[in-house]
C-alpha positions in Angstrom: 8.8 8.6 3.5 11.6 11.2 2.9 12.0 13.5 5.6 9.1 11.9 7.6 10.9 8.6 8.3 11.1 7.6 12.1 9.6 10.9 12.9 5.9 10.8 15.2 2.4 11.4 13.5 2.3 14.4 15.6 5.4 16.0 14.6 4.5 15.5 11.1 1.2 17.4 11.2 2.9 20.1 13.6 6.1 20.8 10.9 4.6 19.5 7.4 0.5 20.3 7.9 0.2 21.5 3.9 2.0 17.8 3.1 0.0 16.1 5.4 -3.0 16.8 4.0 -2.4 16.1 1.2 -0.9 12.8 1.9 -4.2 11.7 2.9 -6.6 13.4 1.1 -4.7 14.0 -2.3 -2.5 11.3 -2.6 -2.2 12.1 -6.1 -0.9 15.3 -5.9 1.5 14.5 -2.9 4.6 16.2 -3.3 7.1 14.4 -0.7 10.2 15.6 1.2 12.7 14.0 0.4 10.8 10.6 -0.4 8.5 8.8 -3.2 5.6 10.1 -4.6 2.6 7.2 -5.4 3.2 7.1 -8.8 6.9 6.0 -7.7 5.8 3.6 -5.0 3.6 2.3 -7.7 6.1 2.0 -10.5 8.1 0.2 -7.7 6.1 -2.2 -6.9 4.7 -3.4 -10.2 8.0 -4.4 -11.0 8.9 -6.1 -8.0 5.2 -8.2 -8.8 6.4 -8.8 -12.3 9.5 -10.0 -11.3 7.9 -12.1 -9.2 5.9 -13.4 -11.9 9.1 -14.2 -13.9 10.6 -15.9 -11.4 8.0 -18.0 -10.0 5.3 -19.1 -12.5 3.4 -20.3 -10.4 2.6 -21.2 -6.4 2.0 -19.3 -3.1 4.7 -16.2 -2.2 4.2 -14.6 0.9 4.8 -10.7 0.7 5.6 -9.1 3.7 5.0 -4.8 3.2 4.0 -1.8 4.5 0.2 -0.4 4.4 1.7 2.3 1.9 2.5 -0.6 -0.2 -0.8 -2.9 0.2 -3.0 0.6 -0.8 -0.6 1.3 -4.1 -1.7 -2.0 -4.9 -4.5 -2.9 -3.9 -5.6 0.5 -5.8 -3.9 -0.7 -9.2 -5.2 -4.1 -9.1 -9.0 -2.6 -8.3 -8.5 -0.4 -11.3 -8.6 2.6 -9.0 -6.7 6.1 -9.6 -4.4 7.0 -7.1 -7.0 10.0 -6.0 -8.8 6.9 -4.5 -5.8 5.4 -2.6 -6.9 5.5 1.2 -10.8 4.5 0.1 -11.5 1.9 2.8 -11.0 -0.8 3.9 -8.0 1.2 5.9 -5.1 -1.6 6.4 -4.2 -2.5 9.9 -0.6 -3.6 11.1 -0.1 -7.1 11.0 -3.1 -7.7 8.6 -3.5 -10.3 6.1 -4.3 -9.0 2.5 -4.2 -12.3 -0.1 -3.9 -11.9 -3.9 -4.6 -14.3 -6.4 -2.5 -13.3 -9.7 -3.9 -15.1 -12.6 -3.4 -15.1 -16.1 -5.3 -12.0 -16.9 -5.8 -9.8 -14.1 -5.9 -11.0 -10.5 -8.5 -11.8 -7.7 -8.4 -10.4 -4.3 -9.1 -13.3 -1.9 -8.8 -11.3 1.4 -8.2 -7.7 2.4 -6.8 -6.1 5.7 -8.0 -9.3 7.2 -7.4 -9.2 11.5 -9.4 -12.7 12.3 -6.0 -14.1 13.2 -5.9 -11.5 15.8 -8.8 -12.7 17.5 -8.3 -15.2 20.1 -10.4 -16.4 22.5 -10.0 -16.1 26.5 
């Protein structure tokens, strides 16, 4: 996040409104301060899933990321440009997002699931 790490939403809008907006509404054309654009975050993280491809042929990994992360992602294994990256569902902290990598291409199982925030009184 460049220049925007640990600072407040409301800060961000305040100091950085032309960058803001297009964080959210042209992802693709983000130019960061200091930080990643998507097509880096993407790049990124396509490795790191091939790696873990590599490494572990096969079984259940548990990924622990950021929202930024789960939306690069999600977005490339939908097939979706990055102009499409906040389409919704919109992922939550602490949600559950489940992806079943197969041989040719993958299967998302779950997205931006909160049931396992529901509990009962």
């Amino acid at each position: 996040m460049g220049i925007w790490e640990g600072e407040t939403v409301s800060h961000i809008k305040d100091h950085h409104p032309d960058e803001f907006h297009s964080f959210w509404n042209t992802p693709h054309l983000f130019q960061p301060l200091g930080g990643e654009r998507f097509e880096e975050v993407k790049a990124r993280v396509l490795n790191f899933i091939n790696s873990i491809r590599e490494i572990h042929g096969s079984g259940n990994l548990l990924v622990v990321t950021h929202s930024v992360v789960i939306k690069t992602l999600l977005a490339y294994f939908k097939n979706l440009p990055l102009e499409r990256l906040w389409d919704p569902p919109f992922i939550h902290d602490n949600s559950l997002t489940v992806v079943e990598l197969l041989e040719e291409g993958c299967e998302i199982v779950m997205e931006g699931d909160l049931s396992h925030r529901e509990y009962s009184s």
